[in-house]
C-alpha positions in Angstrom: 236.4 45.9 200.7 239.6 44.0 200.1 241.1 44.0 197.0 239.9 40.7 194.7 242.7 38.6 193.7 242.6 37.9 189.9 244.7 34.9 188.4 245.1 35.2 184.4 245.7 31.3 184.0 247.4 30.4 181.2 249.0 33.1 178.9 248.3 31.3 176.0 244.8 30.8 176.7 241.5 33.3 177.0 242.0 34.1 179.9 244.2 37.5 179.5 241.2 38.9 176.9 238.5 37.8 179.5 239.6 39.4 182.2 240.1 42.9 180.8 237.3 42.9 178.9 235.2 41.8 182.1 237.1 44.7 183.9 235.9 47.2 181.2 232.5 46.0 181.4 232.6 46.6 185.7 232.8 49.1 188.3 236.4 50.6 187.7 236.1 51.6 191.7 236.2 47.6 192.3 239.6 46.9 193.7 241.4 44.2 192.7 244.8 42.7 192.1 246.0 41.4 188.7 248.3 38.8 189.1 250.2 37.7 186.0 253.0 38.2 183.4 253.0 42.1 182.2 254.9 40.8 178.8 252.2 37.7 177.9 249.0 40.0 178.7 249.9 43.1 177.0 250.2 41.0 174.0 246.4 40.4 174.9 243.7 41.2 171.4 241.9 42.9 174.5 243.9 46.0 175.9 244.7 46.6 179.4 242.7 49.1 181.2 244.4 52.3 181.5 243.1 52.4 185.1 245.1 49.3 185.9 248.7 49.9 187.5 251.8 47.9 187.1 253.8 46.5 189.9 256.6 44.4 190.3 255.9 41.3 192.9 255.7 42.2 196.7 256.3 45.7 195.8 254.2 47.7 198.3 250.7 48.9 196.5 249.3 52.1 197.5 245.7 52.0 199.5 244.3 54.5 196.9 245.1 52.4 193.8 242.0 50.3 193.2 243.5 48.3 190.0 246.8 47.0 190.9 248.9 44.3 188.0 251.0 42.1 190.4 254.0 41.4 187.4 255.3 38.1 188.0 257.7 39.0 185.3 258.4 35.1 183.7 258.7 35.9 179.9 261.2 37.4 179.6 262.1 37.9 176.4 260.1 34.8 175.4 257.5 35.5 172.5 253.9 34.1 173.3 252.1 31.6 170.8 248.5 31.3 171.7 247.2 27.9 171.8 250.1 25.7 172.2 250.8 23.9 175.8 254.3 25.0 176.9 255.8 24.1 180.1 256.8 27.9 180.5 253.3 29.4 180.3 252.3 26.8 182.9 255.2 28.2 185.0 253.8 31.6 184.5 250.3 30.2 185.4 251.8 28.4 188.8 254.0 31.8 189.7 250.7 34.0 189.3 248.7 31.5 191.4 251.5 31.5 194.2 251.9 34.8 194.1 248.2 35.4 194.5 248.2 32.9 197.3 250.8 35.1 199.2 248.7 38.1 199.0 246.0 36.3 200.5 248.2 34.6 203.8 249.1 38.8 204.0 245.2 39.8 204.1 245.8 42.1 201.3 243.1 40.4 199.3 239.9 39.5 200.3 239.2 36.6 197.6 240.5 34.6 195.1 238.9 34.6 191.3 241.3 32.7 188.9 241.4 31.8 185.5 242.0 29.1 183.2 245.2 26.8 183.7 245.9 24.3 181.1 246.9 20.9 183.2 249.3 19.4 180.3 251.5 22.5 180.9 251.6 22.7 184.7 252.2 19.2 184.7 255.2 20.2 182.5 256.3 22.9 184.5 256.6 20.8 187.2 253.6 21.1 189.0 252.6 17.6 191.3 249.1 19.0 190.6 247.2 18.9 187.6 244.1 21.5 188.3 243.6 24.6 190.3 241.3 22.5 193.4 244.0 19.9 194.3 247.3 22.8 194.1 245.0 24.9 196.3 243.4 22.8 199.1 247.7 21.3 199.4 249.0 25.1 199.7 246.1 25.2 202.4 246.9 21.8 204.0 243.8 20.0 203.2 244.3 16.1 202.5 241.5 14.6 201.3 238.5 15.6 198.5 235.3 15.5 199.5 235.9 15.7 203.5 238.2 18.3 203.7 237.4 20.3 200.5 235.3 19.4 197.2 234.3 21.3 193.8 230.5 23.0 194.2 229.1 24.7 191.6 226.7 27.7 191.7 223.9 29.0 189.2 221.2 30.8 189.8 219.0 28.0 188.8 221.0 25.2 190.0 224.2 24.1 193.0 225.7 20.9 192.4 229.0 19.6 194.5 230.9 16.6 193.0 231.5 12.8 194.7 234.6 12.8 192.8 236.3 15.0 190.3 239.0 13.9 187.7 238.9 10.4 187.3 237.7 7.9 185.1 234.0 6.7 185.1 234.8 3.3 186.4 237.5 4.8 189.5 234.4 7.2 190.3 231.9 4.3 190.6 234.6 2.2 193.1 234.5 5.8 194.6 230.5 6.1 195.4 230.8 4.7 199.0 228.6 5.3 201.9 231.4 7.0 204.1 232.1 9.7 201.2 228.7 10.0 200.9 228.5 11.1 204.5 231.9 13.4 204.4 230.8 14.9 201.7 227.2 15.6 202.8 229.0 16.8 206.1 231.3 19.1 203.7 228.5 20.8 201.6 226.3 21.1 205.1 229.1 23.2 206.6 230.1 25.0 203.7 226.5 26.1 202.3 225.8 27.8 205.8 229.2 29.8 205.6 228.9 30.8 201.9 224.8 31.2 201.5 223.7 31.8 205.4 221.4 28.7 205.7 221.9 24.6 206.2 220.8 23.3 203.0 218.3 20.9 201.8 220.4 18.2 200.2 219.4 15.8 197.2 221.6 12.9 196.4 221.4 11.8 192.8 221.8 8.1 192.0 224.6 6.5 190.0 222.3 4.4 187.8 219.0 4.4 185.7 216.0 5.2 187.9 218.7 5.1 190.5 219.1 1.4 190.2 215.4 -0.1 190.6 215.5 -1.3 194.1 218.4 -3.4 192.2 217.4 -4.3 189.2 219.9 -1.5 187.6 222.7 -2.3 189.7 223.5 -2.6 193.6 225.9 0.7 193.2 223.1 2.8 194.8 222.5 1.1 197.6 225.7 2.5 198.9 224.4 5.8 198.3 221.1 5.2 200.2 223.5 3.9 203.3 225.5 7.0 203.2 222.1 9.4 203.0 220.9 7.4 206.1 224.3 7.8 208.2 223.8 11.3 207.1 220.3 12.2 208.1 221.4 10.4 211.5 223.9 13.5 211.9 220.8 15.6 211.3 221.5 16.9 208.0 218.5 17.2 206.3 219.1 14.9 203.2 217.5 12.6 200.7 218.1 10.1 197.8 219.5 8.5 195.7 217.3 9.9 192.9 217.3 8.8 189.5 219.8 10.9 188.0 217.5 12.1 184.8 215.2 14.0 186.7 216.9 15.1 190.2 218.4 18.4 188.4 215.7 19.6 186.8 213.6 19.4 190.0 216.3 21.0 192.6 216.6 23.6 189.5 213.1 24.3 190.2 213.5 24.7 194.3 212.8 21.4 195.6 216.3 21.3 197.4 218.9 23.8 197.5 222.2 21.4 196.3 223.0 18.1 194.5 225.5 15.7 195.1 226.4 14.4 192.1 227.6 11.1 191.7 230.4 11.8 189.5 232.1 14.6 187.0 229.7 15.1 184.3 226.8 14.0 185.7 226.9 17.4 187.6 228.5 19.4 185.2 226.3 18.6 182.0 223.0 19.8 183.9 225.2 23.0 185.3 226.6 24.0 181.6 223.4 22.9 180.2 221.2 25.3 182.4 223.9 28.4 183.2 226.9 28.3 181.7 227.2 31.8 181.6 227.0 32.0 184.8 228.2 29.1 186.7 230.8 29.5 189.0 232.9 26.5 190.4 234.0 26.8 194.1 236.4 25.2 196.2 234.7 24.9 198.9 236.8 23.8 202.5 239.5 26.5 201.9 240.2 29.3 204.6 239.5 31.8 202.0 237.0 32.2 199.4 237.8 30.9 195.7 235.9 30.7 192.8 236.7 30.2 189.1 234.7 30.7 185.5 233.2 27.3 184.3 235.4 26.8 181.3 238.7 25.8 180.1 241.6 27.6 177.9 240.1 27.4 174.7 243.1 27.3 172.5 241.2 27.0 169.9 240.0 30.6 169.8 242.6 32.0 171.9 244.4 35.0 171.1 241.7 36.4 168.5 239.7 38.9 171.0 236.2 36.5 170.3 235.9 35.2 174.0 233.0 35.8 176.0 233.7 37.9 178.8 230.6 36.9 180.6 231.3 33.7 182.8 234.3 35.7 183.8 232.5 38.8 184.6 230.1 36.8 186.7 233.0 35.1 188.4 234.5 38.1 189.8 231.0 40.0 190.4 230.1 36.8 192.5 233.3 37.1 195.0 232.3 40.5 195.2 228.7 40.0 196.2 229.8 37.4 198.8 232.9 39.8 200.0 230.1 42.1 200.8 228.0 39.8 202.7 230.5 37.6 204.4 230.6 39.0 207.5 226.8 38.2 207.9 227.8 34.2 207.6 231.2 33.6 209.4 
């Protein structure tokens, strides 16, 4: 196997401690490549691994070293405060991402796991992207969410890919149409059978109460119910709109294999709710395989070595498992 690519996010942020903890908690025989600032993370409340080896960017890395730390080396002599947005950690975030990225276009890495980026201080650093998902698919040269790439989540209990992703409630109802319905029921068909090894049984859940009342609730989900039919007419094998209350909890429990969610929350609330722990969010669409922990920053308790290691664990255990079994689902 490849080496896993590991982005540290923010320095001011959890995502340092999380990491090396998760790496502690692993197989130290897992390859992977660090990539971050040496300065920031040794400055973690969670040690580096002694196994882990220090490099300077696009220094050549030895086959035999299974724990490499790509050093972006942005500090300089610049003290880190934990929990405060500053446009220079974003920069450290962006140059670790980027630097990760190149790795990948060399096929020295076989995946991507990243972690937390605060999107106050990317946006301050310059970035035109505000999240991990948009900067990604435009490095990859895909145009549009939720045709040419999307978010999908993945629990053991529970997969859920979004309609739309950061907007506001009333821009992701205008967004619920029929035609991005259909792209993204096209997406997730594709995508599933690359990343799981079967077409998947797709649920649609509904924008309003009872998923409108044949109109009573609100006409929104009649769109929905035109974009399932233009779908099933492609041959997916789709249904829906379902009233949003109750479509989780029976997909949860096997009745289909992914949710479209109509918007942000809805999606995420039942994930979080059910497997927070171990949720992983995916971008889905990209020529290489990326996933992420399901959780932000947390400036709040950065810096003090209480983090749960666990989503982040799962995160890079999960590229690992679907390293391993790629090649049966090109």
């Amino acid at each position: 196997m490849k080496p896993i690519a590991i982005t540290l996010g923010d320095p001011a942020g959890i995502g340092s401690e999380v990491v090396f903890r998760a790496l502690q908690e692993l197989d130290p025989e897992l390859p992977v490549r660090i990539f971050g600032d040496w300065k920031y993370a040794s400055r973690s409340p969670v040690p580096i691994p002694q196994w882990v080896v220090q490099f300077e960017e696009r220094a050549p890395i030895p086959a035999d070293v299974r724990a490499a730390f790509v050093d972006v080396a942005t500090s300089g002599t610049g003290e880190l405060a934990f929990g405060r947005i500053d446009a220079h950690y974003g920069h450290t975030a962006i140059a670790s991402i980027e630097a990760a990225l190149e790795a990948l276009a060399r096929e020295e890495c076989s995946a991507l796991v990243t972690g937390p980026i605060h999107k106050q201080a990317v946006l301050a650093a310059g970035s035109t992207h505000a999240g991990h998902t948009e900067l990604l698919a435009a490095r990859a040269n895909l145009e549009r969410y939720g045709r040419d790439y999307a978010m999908l989540f993945d629990s053991p209990r529970l997969r859920v890919a979004l309609l739309s992703v950061h907007v506001s409630l009333r821009q992701a109802i205008e967004l619920v149409t029929a035609e991005r319905v259909l792209d993204l029921a096209l997406l997730v068909d594709r995508e599933h059978d690359r990343l799981f090894g079967k077409r998947p049984r797709i649920a649609v859940a509904g924008i309003n109460p009872h998923a409108g009342e044949g109109g009573h609730f609100g006409h929104e989900d009649e769109r929905i119910a035109e974009g399932v039919e233009l779908a099933k007419k492609q041959g997916l094998t789709i249904s829906g709109p379902f009233a949003p209350d109750t479509v989780f909890l029976r997909a949860s429990r096997g009745t289909h294999d992914v949710v479209l969610a109509a918007y942000h929350d809805q999606g995420l609330i039942a994930v979080k709710t059910l497997d927070f722990e171990r949720s992983v969010n995916v971008t889905i669409g990209l020529p290489w395989l990326r996933c992420s922990v399901d959780h932000g920053t947390a400036f709040d308790i950065a810096g003090r070595g209480i983090a749960d290691a666990e989503p982040m664990k799962y995160a890079i255990e999960w590229a690992a498992h679907h390293i391993e079994t790629g090649e049966r689902h090109p």
